[in-house]
C-alpha positions in Angstrom: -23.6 -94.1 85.0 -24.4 -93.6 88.7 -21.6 -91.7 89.5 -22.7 -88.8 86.7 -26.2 -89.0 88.0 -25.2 -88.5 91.4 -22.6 -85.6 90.0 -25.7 -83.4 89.1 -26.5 -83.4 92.9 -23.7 -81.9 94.1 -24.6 -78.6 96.1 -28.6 -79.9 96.3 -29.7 -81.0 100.1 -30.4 -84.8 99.8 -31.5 -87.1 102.6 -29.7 -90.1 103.5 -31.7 -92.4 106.3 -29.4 -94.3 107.9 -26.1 -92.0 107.9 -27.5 -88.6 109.0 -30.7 -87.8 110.7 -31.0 -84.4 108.8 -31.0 -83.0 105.5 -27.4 -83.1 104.2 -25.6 -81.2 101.4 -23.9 -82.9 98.8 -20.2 -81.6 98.1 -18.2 -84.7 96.6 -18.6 -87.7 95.1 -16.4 -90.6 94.0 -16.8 -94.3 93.0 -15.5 -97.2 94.9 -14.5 -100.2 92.6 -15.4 -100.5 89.0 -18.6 -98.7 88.1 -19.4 -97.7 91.6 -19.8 -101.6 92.6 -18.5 -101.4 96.1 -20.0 -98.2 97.2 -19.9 -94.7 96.7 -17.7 -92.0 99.0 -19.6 -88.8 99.7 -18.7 -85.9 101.4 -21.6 -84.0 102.9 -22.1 -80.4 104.7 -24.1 -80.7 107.7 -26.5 -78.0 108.6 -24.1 -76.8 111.2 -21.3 -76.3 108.7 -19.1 -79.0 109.8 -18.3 -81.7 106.9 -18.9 -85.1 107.4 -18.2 -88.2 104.9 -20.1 -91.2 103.9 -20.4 -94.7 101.8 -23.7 -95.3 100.4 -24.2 -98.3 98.8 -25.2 -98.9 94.7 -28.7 -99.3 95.8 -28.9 -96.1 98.0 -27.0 -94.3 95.1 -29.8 -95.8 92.6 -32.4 -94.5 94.9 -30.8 -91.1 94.8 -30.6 -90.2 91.3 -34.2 -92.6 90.9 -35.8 -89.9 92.8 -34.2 -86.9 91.0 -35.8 -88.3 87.8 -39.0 -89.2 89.2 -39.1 -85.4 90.1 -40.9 -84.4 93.3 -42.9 -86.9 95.3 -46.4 -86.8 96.3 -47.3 -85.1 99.5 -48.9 -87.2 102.0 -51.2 -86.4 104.6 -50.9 -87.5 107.7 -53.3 -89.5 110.2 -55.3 -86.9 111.7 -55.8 -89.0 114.7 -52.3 -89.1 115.2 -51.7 -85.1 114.6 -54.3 -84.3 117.1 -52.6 -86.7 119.5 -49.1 -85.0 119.0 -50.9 -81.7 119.4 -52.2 -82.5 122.5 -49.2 -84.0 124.0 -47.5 -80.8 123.1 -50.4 -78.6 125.0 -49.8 -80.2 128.0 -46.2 -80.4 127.9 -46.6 -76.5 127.7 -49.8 -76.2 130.2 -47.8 -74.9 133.0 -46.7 -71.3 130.8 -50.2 -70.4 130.3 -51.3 -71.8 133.5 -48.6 -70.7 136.2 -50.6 -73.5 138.8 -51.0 -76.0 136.7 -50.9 -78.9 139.5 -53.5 -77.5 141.8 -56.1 -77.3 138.4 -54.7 -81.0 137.8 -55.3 -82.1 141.5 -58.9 -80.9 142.3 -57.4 -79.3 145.6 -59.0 -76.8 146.9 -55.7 -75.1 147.9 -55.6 -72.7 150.7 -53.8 -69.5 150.4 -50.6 -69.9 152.7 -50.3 -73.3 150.8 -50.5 -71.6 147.6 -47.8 -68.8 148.9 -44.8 -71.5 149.9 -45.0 -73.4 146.6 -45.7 -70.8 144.4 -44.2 -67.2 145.8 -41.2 -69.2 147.3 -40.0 -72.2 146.7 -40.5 -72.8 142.5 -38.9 -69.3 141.6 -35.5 -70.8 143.2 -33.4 -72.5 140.9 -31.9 -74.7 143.3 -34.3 -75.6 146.0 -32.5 -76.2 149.4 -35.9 -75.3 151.9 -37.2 -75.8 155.2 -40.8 -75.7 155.6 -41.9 -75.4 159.3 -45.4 -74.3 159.9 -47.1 -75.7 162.4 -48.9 -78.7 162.4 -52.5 -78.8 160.2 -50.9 -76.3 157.7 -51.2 -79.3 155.2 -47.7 -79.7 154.3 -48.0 -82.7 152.9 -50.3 -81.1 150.7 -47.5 -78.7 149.7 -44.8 -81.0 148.7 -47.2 -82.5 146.7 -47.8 -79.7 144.6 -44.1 -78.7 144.5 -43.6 -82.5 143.2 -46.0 -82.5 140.5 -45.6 -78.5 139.7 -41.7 -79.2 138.9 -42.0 -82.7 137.1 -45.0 -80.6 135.0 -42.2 -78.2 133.9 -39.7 -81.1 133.3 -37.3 -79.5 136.5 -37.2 -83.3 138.2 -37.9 -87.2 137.3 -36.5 -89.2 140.1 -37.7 -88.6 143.7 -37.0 -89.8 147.1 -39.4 -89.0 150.0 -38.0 -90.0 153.4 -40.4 -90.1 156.8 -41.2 -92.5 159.8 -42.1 -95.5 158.8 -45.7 -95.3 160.1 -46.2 -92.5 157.0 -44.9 -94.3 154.8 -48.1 -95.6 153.6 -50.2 -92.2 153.8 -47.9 -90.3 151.8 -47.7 -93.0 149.3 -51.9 -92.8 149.1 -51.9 -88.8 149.2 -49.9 -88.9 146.4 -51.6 -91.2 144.3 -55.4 -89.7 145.8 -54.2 -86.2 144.7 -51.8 -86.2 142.5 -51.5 -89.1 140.4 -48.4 -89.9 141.0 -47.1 -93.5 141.7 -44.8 -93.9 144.0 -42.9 -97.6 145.4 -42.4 -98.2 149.0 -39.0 -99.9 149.7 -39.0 -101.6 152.5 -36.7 -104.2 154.3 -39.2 -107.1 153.1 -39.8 -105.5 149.4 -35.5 -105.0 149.2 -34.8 -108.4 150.0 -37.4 -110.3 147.6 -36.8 -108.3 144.8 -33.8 -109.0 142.4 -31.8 -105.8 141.4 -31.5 -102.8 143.1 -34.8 -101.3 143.7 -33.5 -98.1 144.6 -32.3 -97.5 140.8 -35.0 -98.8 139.5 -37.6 -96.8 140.9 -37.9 -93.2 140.0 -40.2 -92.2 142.9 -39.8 -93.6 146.2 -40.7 -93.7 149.5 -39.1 -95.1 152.4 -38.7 -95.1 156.3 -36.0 -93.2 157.3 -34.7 -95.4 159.8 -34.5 -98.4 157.0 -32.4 -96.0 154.7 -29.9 -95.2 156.9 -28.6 -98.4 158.0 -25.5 -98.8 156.7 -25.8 -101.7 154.1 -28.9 -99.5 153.1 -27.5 -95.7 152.9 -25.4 -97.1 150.4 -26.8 -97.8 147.8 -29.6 -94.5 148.8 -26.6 -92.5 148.7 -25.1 -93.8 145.0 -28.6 -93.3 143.1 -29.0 -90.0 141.3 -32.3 -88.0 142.4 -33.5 -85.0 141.5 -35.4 -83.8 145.0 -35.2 -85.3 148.0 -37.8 -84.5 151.0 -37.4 -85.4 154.1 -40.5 -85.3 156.5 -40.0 -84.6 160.5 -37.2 -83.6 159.5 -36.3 -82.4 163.2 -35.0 -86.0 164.1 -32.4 -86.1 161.8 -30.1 -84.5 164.7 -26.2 -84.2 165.7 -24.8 -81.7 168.6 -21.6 -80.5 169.6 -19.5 -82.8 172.2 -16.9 -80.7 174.5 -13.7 -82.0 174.5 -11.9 -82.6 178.2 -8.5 -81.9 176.6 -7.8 -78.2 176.1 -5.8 -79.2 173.2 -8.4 -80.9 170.9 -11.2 -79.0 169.1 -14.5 -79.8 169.8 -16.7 -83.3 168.3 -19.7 -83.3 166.3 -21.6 -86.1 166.8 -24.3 -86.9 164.0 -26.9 -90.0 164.4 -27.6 -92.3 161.2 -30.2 -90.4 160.2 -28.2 -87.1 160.2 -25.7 -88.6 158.1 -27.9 -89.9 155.8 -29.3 -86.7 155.3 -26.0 -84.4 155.0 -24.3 -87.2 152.1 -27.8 -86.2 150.5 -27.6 -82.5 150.9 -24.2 -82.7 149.5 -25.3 -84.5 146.5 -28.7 -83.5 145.4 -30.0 -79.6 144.0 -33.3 -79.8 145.9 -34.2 -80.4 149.0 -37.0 -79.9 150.9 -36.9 -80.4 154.8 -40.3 -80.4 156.4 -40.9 -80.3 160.3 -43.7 -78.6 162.3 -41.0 -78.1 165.6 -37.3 -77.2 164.0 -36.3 -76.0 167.5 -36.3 -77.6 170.5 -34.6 -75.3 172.7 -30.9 -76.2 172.3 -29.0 -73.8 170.2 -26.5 -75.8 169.5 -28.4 -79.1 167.9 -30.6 -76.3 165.9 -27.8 -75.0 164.4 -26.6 -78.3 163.1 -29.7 -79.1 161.8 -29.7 -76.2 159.5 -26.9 -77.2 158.2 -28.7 -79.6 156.5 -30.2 -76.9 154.2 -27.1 -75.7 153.2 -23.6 -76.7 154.4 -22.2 -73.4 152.7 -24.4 -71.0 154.2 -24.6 -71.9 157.5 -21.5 -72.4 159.8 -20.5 -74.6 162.1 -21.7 -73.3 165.6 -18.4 -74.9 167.3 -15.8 -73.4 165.5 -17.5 -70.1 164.7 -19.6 -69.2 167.7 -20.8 -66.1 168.0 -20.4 -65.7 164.4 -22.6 -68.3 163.3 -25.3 -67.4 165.9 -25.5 -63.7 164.1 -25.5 -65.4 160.9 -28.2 -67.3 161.6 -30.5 -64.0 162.7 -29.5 -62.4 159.9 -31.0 -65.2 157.4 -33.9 -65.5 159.5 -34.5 -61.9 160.0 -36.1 -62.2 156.3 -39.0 -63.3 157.3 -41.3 -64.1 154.8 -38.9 -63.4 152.6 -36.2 -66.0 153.1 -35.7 -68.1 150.7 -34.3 -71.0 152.9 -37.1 -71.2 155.7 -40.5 -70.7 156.0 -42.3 -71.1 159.0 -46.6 -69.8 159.5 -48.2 -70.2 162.9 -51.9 -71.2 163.2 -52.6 -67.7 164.1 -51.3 -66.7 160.6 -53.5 -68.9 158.6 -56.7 -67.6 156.9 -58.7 -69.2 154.7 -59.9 -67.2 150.7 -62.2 -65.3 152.7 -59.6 -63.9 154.9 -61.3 -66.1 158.0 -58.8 -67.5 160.3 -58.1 -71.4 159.9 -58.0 -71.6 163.5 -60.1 -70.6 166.8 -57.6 -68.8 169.4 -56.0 -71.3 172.1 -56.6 -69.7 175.4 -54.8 -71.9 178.2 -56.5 -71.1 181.7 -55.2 -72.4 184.9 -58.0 -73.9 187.3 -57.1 -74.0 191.2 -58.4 -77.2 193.3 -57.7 -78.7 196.7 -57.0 -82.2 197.2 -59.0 -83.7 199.9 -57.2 -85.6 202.3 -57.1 -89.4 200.6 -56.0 -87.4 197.4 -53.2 -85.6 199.4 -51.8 -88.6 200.7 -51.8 -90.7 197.5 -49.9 -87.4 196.3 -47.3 -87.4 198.5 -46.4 -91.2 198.3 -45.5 -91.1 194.6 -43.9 -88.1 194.9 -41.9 -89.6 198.0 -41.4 -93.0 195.6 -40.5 -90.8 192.6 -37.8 -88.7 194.6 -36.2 -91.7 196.2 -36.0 -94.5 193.8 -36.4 -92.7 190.5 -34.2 -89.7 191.3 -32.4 -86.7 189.4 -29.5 -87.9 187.0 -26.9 -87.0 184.8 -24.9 -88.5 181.7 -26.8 -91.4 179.6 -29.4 -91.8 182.0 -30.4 -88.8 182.7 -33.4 -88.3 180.0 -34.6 -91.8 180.6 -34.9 -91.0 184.1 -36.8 -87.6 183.3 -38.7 -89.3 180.7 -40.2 -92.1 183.7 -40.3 -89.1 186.5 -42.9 -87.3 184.1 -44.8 -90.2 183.0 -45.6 -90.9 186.7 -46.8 -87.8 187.5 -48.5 -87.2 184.3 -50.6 -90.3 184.9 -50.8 -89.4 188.6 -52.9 -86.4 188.0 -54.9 -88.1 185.7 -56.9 -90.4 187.5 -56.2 -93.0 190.3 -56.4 -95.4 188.2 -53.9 -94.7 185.9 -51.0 -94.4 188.4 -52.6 -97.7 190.3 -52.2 -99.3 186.6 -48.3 -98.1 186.1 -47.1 -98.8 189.5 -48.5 -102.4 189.1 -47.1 -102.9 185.8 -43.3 -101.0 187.0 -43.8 -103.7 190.2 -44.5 -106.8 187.8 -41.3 -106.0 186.0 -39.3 -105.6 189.0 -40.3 -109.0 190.1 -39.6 -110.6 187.0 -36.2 -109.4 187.0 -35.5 -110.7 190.1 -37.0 -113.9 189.3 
């Protein structure tokens, strides 16, 4: 009788495929219909104590007490092709423990050692990444958050990343990626979201995309409901907002925040790491720098119009760290040296030259400046930048040659016309 065989099992570890995925111990048994026809009930302990029960079948039950008389079974080995593969897989898994810079042996770079010093010294150590990288242009940032990218999905840490730049980068960061690191990552574009069916966004893991495509507002969307694991956002600096004064005493101040500001902040809020990269963070206006670092961490970093003086001296204090902050990082080309200790960069030595304009030059001179002044002049509100903006493009391409002003004025006189026209 079945039900006697499988008595003499009770209190033995048995395996039942199908039911539990582990080794199970057997602690009661009892038939179901005549003979055990419609099953047997079995109550198991599972190896974390708990108990658990079960209905077997009469054929799992046969196969039970068929193997406690067939005594133990041969001992198989396995493929060796397939052990060594497992073996493998597991080695690399684990490369990164034995080899703390696993990515830059995996990626051929020939790493310099301020590059080495960001991704390595300061930003992997931090359990939550929430950085901004700011050194100055040819530092190879890229380069960088590359190797923070491959170094953390190497150690498991991330698997779904978004990269966000101008749209003209789109295509290089895609290739350095690939080119260096092996990783694949899609571009989503305006053309590649409206042929494909689905949301693209959810079902890529790594992507890259123009920052002014993501944050229009049918687009931020669906950017802002996907899950990912580190975000970067490259020139970072033009993701800006800034204080507006109100004219009533009685109302507090107005932040106003572009698209692309807001698209980063709902990001910041929702994602562990993030990684801001600019080579010029500060432009000279207190206040719009301050709201940008809010973007590393909304917490830390107050608001500058409701906290002032407060929040300035907070901000020195964070950035007083130096090297040693572990929210910003910013290296000159002065401080960059190559292994050898050799600097990366020759000195820049600006030198004024003197000249006199002969008489021809003098007059031309005068006359745009005298056109500049009076029909192009000084303004405030809305206009006021596009004004500067075409005051020093004149005189930018008026020292440059004759030409080039001859060439702008013709071309600022051809539109004129056609507007009156």
């Amino acid at each position: 009788m079945a039900e006697n065989r499988l008595s003499t099992r009770i209190g033995q570890q048995i395996s039942l495929p199908g039911h539990f995925d582990v080794p199970v111990c057997l602690e009661h048994v009892r038939a179901l219909g005549a003979d055990g026809s419609a099953g047997y009930e079995c109550r198991v302990r599972l190896p974390d104590g708990t108990l658990e029960e079960t209905v077997i079948s009469p054929a799992e039950a046969a196969s039970l007490c068929g193997t406690d008389q067939e005594g133990p079974t041969a001992i198989k080995p396995v493929d060796a092709e397939r052990l060594r593969l497992l073996i493998e897989s597991a080695r690399i898994r684990l490369a990164y423990a034995h080899d703390h810079q696993f990515a830059v042996s995996l990626s051929g770079i020939r790493t310099l050692p301020h590059q080495i010093e960001a991704v390595y010294q300061v930003m992997l150590p931090q359990p939550r990444l929430r950085f901004l990288l700011a050194d100055d242009p040819g530092a190879g940032k890229t380069i960088m958050a590359g190797l923070l990218i491959k170094e953390l999905k190497l150690r498991g840490a991330i698997e779904r990343v978004l990269i966000l730049c101008p749209a003209p980068l789109t295509i290089q960061w895609q290739d350095e990626m690939l080119q260096w690191f092996g990783e694949s990552f899609d571009i989503i574009s305006s053309a590649v979201d409206q042929q494909q069916f689905g949301n693209p966004w959810q079902r890529s893991s790594q992507v890259i995309a123009s920052i002014d495509y993501a944050k229009q507002n049918d687009v931020r969307e669906r950017v802002w409901q996907q899950r990912w694991d580190l975000v970067v956002i490259d020139e970072a600096h033009k993701c800006s907002a800034y204080t507006k004064s109100s004219s009533s005493s009685e109302r507090s101040n107005e932040v106003v925040e572009t698209k692309r500001y807001q698209l980063v902040k709902r990001l910041s809020e929702a994602v562990d790491n993030v990684l801001l990269i600019t080579a010029t963070p500060h432009h000279g206006n207190e206040d719009r720098f301050s709201h940008f670092l809010r973007l590393i961490d909304l917490d830390l970093f107050p608001e500058p119009h409701r906290f002032g003086k407060e929040a300035a001296e907070a901000r020195r204090e964070i950035f007083r760290l130096g090297k040693g902050s572990p929210w910003c990082l910013r290296r000159l080309k002065e401080d960059l040296k190559d292994l050898n200790g050799k600097r990366l960069f020759s000195n820049r030595l600006a030198k004024t030259v003197t000249f006199r304009l002969n008489s021809e030059e003098y007059a031309l001179y005068k006359s745009v400046t005298d056109y500049i002044n009076k029909f192009i002049p000084h303004q405030s509100g809305k206009r006021g930048s596009s004004a500067a903006l075409t005051r020093t493009v004149l005189q930018r391409r008026l020292v440059s040659s004759t030409c080039a002003i001859h060439e702008s004025l013709k071309r600022r006189l051809k539109k004129q016309q056609d507007l009156l026209d």
